[in-house]
Structures are given as structure tokens and as C-alpha cells.
MOPAC internal coordinates of N, CA, C and O (Angstrom, degrees):
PM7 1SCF
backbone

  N    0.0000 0     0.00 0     0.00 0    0    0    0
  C    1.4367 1     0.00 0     0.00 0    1    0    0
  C    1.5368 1   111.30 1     0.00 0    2    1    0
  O    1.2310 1   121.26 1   150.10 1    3    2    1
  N    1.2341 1   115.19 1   -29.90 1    3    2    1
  C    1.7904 1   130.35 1  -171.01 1    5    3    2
  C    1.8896 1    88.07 1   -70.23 1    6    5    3
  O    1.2310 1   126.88 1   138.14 1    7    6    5
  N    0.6877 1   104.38 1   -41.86 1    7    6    5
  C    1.7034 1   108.54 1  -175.77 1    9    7    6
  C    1.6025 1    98.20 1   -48.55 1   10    9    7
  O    1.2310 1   133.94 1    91.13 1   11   10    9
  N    1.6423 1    90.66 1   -88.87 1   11   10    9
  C    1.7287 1   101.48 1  -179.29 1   13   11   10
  C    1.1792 1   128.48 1   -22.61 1   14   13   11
  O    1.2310 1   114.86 1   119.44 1   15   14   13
  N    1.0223 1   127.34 1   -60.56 1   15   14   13
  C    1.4456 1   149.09 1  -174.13 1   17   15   14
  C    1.4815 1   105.29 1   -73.33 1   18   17   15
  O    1.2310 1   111.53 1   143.56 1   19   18   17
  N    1.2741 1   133.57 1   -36.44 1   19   18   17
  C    1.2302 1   119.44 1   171.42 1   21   19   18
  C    1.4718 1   120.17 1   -80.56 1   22   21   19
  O    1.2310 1   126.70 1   161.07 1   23   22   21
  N    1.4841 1   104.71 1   -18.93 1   23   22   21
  C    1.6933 1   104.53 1   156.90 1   25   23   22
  C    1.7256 1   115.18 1   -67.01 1   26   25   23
  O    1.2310 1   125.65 1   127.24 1   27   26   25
  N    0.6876 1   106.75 1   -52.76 1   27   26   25
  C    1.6317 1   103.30 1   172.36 1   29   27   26
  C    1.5943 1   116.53 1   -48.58 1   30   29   27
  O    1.2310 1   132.81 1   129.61 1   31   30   29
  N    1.1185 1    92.86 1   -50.39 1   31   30   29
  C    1.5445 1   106.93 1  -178.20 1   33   31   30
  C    1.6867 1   118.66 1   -60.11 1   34   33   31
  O    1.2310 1   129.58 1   164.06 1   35   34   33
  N    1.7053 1    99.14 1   -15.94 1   35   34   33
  C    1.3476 1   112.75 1  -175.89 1   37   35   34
  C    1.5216 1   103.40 1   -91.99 1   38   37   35
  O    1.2310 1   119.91 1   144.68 1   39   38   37
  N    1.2942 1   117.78 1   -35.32 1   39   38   37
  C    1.5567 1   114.48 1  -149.16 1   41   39   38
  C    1.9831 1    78.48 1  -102.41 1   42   41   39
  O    1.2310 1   122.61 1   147.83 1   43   42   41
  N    1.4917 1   112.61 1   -32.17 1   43   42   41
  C    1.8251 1    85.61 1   176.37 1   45   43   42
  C    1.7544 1   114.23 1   -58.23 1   46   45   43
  O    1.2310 1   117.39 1   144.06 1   47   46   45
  N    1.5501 1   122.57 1   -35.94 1   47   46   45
  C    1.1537 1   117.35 1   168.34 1   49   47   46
  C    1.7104 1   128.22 1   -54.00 1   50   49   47
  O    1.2310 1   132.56 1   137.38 1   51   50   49
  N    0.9699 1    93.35 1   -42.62 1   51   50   49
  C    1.2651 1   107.92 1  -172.65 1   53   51   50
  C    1.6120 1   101.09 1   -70.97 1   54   53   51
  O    1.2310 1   106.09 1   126.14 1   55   54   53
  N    1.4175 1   143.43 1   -53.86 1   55   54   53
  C    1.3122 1   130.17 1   138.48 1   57   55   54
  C    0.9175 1   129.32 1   -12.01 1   58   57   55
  O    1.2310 1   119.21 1   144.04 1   59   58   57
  N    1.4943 1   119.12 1   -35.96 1   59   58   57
  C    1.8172 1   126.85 1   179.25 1   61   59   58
  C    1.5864 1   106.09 1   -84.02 1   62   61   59
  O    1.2310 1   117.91 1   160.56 1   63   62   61
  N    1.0692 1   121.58 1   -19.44 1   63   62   61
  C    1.8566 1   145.88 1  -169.23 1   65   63   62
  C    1.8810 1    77.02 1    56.08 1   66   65   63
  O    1.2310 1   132.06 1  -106.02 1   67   66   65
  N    1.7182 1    94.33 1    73.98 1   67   66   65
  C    1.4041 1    96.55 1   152.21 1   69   67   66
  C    1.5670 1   100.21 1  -123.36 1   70   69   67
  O    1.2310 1   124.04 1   -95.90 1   71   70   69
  N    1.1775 1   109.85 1    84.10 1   71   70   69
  C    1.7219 1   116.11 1  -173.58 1   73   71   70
  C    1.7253 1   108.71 1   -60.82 1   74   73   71
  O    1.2310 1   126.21 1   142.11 1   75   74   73
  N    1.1001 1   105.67 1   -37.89 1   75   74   73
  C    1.8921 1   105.79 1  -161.94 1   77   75   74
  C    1.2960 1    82.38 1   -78.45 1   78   77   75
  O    1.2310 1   107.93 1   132.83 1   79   78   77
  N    1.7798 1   140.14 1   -47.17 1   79   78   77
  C    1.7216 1   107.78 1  -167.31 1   81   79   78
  C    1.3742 1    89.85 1   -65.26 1   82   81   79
  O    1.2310 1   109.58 1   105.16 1   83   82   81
  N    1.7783 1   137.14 1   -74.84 1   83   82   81
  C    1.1773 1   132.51 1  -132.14 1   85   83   82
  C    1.4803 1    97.48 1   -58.60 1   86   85   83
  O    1.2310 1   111.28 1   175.80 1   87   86   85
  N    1.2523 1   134.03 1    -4.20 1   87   86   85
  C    1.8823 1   121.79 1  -178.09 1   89   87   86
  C    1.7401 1    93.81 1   -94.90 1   90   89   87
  O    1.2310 1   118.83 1   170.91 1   91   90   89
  N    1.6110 1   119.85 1    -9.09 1   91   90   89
  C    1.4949 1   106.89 1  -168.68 1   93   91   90
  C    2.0259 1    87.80 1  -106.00 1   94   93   91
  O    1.2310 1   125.68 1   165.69 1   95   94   93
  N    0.9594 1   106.69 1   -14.31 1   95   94   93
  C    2.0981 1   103.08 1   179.40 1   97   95   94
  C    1.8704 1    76.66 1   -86.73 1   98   97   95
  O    1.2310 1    95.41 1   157.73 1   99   98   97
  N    0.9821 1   160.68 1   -22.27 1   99   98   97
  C    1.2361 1   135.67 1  -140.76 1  101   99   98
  C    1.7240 1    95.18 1  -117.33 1  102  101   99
  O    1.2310 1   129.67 1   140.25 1  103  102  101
  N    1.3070 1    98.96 1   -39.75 1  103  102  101
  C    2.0151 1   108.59 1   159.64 1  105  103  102
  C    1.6202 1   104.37 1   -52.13 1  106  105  103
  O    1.2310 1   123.10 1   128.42 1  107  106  105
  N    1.3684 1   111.67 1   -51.58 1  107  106  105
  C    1.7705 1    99.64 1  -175.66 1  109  107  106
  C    1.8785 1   110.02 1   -64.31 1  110  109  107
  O    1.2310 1   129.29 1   147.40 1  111  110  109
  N    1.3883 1    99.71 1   -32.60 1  111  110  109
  C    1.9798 1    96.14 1  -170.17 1  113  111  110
  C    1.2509 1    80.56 1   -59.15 1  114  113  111
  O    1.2310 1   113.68 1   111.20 1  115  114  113
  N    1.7290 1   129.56 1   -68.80 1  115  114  113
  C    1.5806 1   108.36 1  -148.03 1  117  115  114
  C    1.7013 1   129.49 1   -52.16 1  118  117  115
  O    1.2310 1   135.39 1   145.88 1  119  118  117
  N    1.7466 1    87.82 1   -34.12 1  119  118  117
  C    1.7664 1    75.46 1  -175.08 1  121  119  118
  C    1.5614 1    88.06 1  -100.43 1  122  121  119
  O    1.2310 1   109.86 1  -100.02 1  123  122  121
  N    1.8392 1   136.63 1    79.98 1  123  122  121
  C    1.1019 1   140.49 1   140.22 1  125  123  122
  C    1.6967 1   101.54 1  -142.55 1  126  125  123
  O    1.2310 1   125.40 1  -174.31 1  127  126  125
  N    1.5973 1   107.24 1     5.69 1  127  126  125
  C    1.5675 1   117.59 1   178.37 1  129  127  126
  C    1.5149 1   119.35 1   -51.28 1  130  129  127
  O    1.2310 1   100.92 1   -76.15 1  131  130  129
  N    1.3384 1   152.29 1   103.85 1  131  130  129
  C    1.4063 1   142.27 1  -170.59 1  133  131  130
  C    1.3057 1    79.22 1   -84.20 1  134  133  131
  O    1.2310 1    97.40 1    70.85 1  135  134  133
  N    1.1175 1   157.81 1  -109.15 1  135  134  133
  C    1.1463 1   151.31 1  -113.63 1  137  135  134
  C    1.7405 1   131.60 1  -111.38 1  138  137  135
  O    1.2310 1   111.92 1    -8.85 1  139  138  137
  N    0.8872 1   132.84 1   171.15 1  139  138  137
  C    1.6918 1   131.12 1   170.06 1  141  139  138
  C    1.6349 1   104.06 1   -59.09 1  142  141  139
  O    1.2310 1   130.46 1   136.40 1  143  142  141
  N    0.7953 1    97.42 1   -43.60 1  143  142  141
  C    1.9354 1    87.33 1  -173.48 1  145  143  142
  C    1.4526 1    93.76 1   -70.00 1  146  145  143
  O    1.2310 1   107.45 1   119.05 1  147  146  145
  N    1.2215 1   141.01 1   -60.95 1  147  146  145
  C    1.0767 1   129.28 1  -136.68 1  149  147  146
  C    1.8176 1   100.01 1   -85.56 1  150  149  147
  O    1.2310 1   116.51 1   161.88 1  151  150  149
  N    1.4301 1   124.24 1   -18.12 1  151  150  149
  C    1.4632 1   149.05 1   161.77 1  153  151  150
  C    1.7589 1   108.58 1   -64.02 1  154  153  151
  O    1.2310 1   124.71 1   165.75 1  155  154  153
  N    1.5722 1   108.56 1   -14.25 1  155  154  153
  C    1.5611 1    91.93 1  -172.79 1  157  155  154
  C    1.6032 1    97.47 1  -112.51 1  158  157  155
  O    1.2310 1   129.42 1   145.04 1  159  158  157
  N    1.1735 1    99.45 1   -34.96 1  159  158  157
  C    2.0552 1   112.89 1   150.67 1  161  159  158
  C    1.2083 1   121.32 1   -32.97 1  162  161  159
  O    1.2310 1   108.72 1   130.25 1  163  162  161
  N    1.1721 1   138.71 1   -49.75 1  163  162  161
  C    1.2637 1   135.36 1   175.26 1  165  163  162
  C    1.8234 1   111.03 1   -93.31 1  166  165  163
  O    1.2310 1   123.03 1   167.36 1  167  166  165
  N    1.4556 1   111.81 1   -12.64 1  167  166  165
  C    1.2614 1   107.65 1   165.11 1  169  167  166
  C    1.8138 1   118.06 1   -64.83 1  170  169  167
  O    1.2310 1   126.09 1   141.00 1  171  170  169
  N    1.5262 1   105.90 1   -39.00 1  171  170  169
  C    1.2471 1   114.28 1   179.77 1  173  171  170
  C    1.5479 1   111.34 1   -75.96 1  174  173  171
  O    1.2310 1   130.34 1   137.36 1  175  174  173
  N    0.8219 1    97.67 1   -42.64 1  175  174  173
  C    1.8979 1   102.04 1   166.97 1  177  175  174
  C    1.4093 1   127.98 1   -35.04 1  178  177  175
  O    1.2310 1   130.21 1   120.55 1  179  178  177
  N    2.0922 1    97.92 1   -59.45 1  179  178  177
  C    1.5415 1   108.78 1   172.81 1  181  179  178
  C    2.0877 1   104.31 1   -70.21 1  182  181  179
  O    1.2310 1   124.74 1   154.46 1  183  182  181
  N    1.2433 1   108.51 1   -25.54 1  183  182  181
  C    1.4536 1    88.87 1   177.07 1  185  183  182
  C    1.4840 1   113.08 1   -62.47 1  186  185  183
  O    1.2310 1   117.36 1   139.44 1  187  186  185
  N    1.4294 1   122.64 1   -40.56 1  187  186  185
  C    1.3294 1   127.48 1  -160.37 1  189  187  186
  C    1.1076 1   114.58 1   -86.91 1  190  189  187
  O    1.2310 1   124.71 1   166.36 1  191  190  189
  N    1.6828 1   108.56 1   -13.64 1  191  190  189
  C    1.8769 1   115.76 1   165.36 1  193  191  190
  C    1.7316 1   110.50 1   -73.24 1  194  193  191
  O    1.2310 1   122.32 1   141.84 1  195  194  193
  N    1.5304 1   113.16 1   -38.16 1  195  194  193
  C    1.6122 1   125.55 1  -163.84 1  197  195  194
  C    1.9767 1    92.41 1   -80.38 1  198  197  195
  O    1.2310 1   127.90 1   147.22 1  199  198  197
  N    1.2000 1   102.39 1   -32.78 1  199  198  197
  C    1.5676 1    94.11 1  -173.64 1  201  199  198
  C    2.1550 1   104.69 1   -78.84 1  202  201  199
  O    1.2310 1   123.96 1   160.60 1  203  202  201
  N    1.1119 1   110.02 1   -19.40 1  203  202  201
  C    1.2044 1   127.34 1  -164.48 1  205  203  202
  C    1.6557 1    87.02 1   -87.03 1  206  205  203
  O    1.2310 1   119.42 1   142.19 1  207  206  205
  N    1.0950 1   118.71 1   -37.81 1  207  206  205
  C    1.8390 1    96.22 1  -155.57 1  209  207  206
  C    2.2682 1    76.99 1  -103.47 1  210  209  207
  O    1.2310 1   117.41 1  -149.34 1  211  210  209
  N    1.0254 1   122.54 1    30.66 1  211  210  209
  C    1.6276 1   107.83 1  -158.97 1  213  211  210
  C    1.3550 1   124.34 1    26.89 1  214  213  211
  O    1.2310 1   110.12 1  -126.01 1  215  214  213
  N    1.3551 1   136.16 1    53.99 1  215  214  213
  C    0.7719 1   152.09 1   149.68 1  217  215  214
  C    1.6399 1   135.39 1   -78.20 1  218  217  215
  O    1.2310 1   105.62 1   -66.35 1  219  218  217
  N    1.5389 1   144.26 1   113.65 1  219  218  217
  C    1.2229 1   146.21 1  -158.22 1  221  219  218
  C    1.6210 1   104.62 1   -78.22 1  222  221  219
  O    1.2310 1   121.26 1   133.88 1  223  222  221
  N    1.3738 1   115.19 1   -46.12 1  223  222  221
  C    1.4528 1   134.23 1   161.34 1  225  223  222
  C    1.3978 1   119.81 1  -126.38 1  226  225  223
  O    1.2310 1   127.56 1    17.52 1  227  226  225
  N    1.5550 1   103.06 1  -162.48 1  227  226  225
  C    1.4161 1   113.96 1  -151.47 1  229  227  226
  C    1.5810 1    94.83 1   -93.54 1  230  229  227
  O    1.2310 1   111.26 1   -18.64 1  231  230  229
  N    0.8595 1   134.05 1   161.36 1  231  230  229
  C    1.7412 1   138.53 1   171.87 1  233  231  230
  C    1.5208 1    99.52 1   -78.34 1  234  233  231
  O    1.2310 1   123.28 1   -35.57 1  235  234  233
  N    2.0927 1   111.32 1   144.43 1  235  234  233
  C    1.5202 1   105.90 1  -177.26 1  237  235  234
  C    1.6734 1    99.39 1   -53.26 1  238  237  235
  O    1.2310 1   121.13 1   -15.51 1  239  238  237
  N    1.4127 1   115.44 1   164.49 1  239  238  237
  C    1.6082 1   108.31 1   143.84 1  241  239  238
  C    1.5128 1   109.49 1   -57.72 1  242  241  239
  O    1.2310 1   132.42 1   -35.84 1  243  242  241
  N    1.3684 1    93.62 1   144.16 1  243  242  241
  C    1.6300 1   102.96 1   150.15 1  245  243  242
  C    1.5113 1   131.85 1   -96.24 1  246  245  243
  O    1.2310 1   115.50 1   -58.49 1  247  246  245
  N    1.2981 1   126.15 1   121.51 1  247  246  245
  C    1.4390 1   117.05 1  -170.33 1  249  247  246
  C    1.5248 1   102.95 1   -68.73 1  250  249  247
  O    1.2310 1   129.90 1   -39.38 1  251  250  249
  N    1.6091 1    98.52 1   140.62 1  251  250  249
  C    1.3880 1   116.49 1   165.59 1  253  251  250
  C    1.4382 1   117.09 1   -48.62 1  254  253  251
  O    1.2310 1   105.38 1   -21.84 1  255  254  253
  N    0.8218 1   144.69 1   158.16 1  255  254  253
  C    1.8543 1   150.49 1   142.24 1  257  255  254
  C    1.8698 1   118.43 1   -92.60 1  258  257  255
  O    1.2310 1   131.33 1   -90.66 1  259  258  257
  N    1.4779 1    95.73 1    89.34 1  259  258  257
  C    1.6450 1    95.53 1  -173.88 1  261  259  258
  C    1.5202 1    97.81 1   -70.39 1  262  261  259
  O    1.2310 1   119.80 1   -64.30 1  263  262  261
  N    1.7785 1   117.99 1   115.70 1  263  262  261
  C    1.6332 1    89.90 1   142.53 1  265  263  262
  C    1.3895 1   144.56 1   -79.75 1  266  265  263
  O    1.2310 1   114.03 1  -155.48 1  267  266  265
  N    0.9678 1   128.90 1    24.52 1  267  266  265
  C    1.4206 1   163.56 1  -176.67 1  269  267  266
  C    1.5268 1    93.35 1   -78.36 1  270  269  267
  O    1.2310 1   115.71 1   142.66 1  271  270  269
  N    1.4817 1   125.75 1   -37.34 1  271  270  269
  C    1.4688 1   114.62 1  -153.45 1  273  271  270
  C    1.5987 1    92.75 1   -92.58 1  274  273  271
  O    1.2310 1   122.39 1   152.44 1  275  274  273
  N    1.2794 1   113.03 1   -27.56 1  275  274  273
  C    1.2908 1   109.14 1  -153.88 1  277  275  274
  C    1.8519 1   124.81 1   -70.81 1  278  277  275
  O    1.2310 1   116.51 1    -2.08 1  279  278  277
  N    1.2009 1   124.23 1   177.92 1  279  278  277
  C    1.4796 1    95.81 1   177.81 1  281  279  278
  C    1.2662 1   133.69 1   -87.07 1  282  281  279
  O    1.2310 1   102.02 1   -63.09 1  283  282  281
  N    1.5385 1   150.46 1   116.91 1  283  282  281
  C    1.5638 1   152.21 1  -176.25 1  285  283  282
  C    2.0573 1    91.11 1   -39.96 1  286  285  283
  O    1.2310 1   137.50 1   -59.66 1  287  286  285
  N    1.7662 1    83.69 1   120.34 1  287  286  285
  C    1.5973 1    91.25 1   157.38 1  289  287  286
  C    1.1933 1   111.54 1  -148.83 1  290  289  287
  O    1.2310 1   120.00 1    -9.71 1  291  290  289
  N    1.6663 1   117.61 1   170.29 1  291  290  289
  C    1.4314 1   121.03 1  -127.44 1  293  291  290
  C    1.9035 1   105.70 1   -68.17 1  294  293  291
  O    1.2310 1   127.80 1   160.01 1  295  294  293
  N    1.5163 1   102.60 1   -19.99 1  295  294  293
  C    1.7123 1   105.65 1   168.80 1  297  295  294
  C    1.2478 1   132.53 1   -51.33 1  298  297  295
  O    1.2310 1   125.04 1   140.09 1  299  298  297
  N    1.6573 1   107.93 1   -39.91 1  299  298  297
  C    1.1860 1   141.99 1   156.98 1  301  299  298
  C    1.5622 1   118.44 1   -18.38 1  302  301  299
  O    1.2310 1   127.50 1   147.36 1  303  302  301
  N    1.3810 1   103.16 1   -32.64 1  303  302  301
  C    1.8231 1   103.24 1  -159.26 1  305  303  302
  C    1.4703 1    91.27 1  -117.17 1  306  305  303
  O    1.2310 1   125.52 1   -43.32 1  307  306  305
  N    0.9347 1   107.00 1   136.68 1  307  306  305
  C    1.9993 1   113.27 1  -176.65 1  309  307  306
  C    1.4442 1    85.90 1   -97.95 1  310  309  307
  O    1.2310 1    90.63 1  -120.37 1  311  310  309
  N    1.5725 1   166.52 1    59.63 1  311  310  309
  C    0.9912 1   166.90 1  -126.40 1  313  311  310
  C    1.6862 1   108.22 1   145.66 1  314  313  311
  O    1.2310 1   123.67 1   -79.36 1  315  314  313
  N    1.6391 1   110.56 1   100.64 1  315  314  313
  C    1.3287 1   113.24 1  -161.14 1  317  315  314
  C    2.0744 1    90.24 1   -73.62 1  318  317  315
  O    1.2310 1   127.35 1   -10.39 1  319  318  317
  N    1.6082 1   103.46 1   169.61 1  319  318  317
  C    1.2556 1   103.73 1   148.24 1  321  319  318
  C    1.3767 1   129.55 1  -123.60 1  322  321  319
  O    1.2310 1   135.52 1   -27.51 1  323  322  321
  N    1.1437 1    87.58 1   152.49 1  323  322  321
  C    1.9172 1   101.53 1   178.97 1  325  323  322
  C    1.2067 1   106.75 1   -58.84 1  326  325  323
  O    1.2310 1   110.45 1   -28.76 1  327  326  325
  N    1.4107 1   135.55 1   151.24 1  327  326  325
  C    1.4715 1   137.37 1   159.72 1  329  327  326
  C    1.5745 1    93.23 1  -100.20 1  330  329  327
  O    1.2310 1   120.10 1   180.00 1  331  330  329

């Protein structure tokens, strides 16, 4: 199902000419690919997304920014403290 849905998920972006998500839904079909056909399917896909946005290759990733990583400070807490 992770397959399916990330093809869809690719070609609704790609409708949007949101090329960089539909090449990152098209990264999830491949590594959810069971088979060679369905691995050479999404190869033709990312060609026809990279030729679509004129692009030669894929754009670097961009790393996320977790704020999760960062450090808890005292603003942080909607909950005053007592001294």
C-alpha cells in the first residue's frame, strides 16, 4: 500500500509542479518497491518529474530542523514557576 499511495502522492505533487516533494513520495515508492517492474516504474516517473521541472538531476535533500533536538527553556513551559 506504501507503494501506491506514494505514487499518487507523487503525481498529486507533481500536478502542483511541486517537483522536490513528488521526487521525495517517489524516494518512498522505491524503497516500498516489491518488485523490478514496479522499481523501473518509478524510475520512469522520476525521469519524467526531472525532465518536467528541467532539471538534469535530483535536488540535494534538505535536512529537516527537528525542534525536538533543541534545548527546553524556561519560555518553553506555558506553566509559570513558583519560587
Amino acid at each position: 500500500m506504501a507503494y501506491r499511495y506514494a505514487l499518487l502522492a507523487s503525481e498529486g505533487a507533481s500536478a502542483r509542479c511541486a517537483y522536490d516533494e513528488a521526487l521525495s513520495w517517489l524516494d518512498l515508492a522505491a524503497s516500498s518497491a516489491d518488485s523490478l517492474q514496479d522499481a523501473e516504474a518509478v524510475d520512469r516517473r522520476t525521469a519524467r518529474i526531472l525532465e518536467l521541472a528541467g532539471w538534469r538531476e535530483a535536488p540535494p535533500v534538505r535536512a529537516r530542523v527537528s525542534l525536538t533536538m533543541r534545548r527546553v527553556e524556561q519560555d518553553d513551559l506555558d506553566l509559570p514557576l513558583r519560587a
